[in-house]
VOVO-899788 format. One record per residue: x, z, y of N, C-alpha, C in turn; residue number from 1. Coordinates in Angstrom, 3 decimals, m for minus. Layout:
<pts>
n.px/n.pz/n.py/ca.px/ca.pz/ca.py/c.px/c.pz/c.py/num
X/Z/Y/X/Z/Y/X/Z/Y/NUM
...
</pts>
This chain:
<pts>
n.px/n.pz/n.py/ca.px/ca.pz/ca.py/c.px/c.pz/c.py/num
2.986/60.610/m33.540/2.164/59.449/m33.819/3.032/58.283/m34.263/1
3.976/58.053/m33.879/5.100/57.171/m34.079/5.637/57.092/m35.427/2
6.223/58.371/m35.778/6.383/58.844/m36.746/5.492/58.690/m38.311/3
4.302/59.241/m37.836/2.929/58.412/m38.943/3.247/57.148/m38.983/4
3.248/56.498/m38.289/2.938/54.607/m38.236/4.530/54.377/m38.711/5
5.350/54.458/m38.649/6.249/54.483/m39.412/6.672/54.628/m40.987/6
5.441/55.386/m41.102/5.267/56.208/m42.689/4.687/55.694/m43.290/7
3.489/55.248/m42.553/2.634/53.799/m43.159/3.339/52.727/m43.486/8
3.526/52.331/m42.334/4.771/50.903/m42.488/5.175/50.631/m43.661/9
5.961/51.828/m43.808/6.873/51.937/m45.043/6.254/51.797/m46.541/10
4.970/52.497/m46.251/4.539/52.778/m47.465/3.805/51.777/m48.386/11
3.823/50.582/m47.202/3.422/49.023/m47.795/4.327/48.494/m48.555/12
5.475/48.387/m48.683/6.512/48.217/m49.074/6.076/48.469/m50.575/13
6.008/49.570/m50.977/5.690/49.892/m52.192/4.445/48.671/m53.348/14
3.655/48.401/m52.492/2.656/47.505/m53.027/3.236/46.591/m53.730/15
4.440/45.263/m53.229/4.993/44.035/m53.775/5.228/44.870/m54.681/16
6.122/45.726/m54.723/7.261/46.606/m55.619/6.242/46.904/m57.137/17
5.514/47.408/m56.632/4.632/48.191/m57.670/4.080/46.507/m58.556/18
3.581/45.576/m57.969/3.375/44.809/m58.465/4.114/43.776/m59.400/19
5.457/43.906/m58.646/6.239/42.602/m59.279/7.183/43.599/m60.700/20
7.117/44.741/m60.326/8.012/45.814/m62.073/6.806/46.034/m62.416/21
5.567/46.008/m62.250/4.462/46.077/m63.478/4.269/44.441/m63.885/22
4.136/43.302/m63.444/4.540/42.316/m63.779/5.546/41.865/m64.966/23
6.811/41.996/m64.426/7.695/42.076/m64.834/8.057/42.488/m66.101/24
7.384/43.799/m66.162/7.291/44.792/m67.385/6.478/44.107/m68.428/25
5.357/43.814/m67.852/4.448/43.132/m68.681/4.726/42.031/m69.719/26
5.441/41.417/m68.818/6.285/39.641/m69.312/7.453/40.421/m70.224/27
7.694/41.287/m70.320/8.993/41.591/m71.286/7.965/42.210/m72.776/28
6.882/42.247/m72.347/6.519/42.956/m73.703/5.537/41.986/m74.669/29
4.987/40.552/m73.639/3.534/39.874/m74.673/4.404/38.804/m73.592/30
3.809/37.242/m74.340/4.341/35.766/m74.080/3.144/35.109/m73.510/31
1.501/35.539/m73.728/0.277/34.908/m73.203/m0.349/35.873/m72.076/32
m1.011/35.028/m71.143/m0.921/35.341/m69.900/m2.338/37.022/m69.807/33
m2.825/36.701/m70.649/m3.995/37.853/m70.342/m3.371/39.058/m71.077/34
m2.487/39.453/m72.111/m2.124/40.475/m72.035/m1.178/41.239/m71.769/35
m0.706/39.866/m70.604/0.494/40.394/m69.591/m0.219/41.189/m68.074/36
m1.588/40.513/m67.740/m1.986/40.983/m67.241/m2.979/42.393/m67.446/37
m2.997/42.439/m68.729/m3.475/43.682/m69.247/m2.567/45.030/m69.039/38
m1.623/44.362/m69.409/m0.277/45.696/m69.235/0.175/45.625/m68.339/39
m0.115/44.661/m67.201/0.485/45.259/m65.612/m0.163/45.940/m65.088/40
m1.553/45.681/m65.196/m2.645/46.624/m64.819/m2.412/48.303/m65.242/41
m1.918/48.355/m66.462/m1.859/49.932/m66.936/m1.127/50.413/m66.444/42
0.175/49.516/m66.331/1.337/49.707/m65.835/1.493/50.249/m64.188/43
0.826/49.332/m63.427/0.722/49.573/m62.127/m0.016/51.090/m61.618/44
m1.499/50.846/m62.387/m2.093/52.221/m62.547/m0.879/53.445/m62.695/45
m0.390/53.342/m63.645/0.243/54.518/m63.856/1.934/54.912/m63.274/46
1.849/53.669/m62.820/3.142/54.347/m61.573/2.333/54.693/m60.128/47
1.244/53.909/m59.596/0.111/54.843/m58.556/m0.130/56.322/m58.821/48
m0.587/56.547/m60.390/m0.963/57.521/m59.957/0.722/59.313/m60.320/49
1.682/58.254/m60.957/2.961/59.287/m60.779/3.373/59.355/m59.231/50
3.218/57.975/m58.460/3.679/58.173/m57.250/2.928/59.013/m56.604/51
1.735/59.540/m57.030/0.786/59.747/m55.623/0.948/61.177/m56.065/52
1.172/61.635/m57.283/1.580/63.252/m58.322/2.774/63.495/m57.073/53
3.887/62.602/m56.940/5.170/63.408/m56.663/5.020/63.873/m55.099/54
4.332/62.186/m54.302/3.989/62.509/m52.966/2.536/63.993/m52.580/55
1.956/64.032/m53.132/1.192/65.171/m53.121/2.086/66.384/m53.625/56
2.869/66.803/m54.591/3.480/67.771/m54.305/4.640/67.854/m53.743/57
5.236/66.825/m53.318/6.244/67.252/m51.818/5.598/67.316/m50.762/58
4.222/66.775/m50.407/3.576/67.512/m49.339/2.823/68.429/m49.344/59
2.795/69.641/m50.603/2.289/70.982/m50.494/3.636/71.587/m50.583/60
4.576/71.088/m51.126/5.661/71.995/m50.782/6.241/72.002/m49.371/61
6.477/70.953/m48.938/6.456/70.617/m47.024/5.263/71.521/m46.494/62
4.245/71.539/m46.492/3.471/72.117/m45.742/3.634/73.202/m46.000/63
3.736/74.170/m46.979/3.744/75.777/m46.891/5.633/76.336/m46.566/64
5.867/75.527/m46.197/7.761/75.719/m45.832/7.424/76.378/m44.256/65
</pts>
């Protein structure tokens, strides 16, 4: 149980992160504010859903080990 809540913990961490390099990213590619926020949005989206690809298959490969 410890262990879970630990995992969580951690996994907040990721949120600023995810936000401020899709940000970030955004501001390096457009100078006006709405289609910086256009491309953080895609941006963010699509590191969610690579992160959630890699964490789902290291936990089918963990689980059938």
């Amino acid at each position: 149980m410890l262990l879970a809540s630990l995992l969580t913990a951690q996994l907040w961490y990721s949120i600023p992160l995810i936000v401020s390099v899709s940000l970030v990213y955004g501001a390096t590619r457009h100078e006006l504010w709405q289609p910086i926020l256009y491309h953080a949005w895609h941006t963010a989206l699509w590191m969610l859903v690579f992160m959630g690809t890699i964490f789902a298959a290291l936990y089918v490969v963990s689980w059938t080990l």
